[in-house]
N, C-alpha and C positions, 0 to 999 in steps of 0.2 A: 032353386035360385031363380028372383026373378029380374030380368034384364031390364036395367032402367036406358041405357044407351046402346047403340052397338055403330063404331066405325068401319066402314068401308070404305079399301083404299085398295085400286089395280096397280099392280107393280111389274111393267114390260124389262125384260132384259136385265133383272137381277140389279149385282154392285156398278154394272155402268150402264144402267136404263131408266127410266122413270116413272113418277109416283101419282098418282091422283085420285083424292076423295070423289067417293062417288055424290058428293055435293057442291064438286066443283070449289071449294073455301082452299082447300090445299093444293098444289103441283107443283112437282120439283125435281127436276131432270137428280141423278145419284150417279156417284162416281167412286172410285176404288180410291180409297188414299195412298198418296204419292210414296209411302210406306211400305204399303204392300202391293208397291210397281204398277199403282195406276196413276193418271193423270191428275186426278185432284181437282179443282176448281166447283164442284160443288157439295151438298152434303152426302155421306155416307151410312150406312143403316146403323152406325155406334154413335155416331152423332144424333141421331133421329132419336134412338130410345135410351140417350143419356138427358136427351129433352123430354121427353115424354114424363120419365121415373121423377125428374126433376121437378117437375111443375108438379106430379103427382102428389110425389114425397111433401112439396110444401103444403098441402093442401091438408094431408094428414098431421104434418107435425101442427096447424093452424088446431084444427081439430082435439089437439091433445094440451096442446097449449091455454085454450081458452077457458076451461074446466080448473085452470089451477090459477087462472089470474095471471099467465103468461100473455103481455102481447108479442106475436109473432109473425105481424102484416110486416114486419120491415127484414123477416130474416130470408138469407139464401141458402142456396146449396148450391156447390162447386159438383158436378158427377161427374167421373173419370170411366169410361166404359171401354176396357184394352179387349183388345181381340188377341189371345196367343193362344201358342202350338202347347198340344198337349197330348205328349204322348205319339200315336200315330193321326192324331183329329187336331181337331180345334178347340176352345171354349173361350167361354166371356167370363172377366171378372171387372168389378164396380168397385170404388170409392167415394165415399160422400162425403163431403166435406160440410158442416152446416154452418152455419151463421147465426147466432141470436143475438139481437144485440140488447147490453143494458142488464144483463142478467150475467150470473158466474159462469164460468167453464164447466162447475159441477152440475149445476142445474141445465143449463143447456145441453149438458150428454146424454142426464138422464131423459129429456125429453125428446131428444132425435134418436133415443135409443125406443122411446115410445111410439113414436110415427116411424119407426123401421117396422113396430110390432104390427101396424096397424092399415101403412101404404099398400093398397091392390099390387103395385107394381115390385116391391118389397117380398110379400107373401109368393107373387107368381116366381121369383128366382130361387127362393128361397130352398139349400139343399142343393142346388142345381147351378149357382152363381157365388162366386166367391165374393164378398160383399166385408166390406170397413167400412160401418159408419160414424165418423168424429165430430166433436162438435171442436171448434177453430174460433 
């Protein structure tokens, strides 16, 4: 595998400490959601990589799109990224929700069913994350 990027980002003090690229573009204090008995008021690491998957995700469905004559510069995704108890641990599951606009419900499914196939961040959970992806 050969690595075209690689981010670095120091993270002090966990779900209530703070975040920053080591290129200085990113920082951002992180806080426990008032959910799970923290304070709240900034973002939390379900929030970080429901943005992350999000941008990723559209980048690939861009990608699968355009090979069929789909445009896809106007669609989104909703990503729902719940944090629950499972069992005696933890785990994450995902929801996608996508957007195309201008095209069917059918065609639109089967394409964010194709940038599920095909997103880095899709493949990394994949097995390991409980994931719905629909097209809306």
């Amino acid at each position: 595998m050969e690595k075209v990027y690689t981010a670095s980002v120091t993270v002090i003090g966990g779900r209530d400490g703070h975040a920053k690229s080591s290129d200085g573009i990113f920082e951002t204090d992180l806080r426990k959601p008032k959910e799970m008995g923290g304070q709240g008021g900034a973002p939390n690491p379900e929030q970080l990589f429901a943005t992350a998957w999000g941008s990723c995700y559209l980048g690939a469905l861009q990608s699968v799109a355009d090979p069929e004559g789909v445009d896809a510069s106007n669609a989104s995704v909703n990503v729902h990224v719940s944090f629950n108890k499972n069992g005696n641990g933890f785990a994450l599951s995902a929801d996608l929700d996508v957007h195309i606009p201008d095209i069917s419900i059918e065609e639109a499914q089967a394409l964010a069913d194709k940038a599920h196939a095909v997103c880095p961040y899709s493949k990394a959970t994949k097995g390991n994350v409980e994931t719905r992806v629909t097209a809306v």
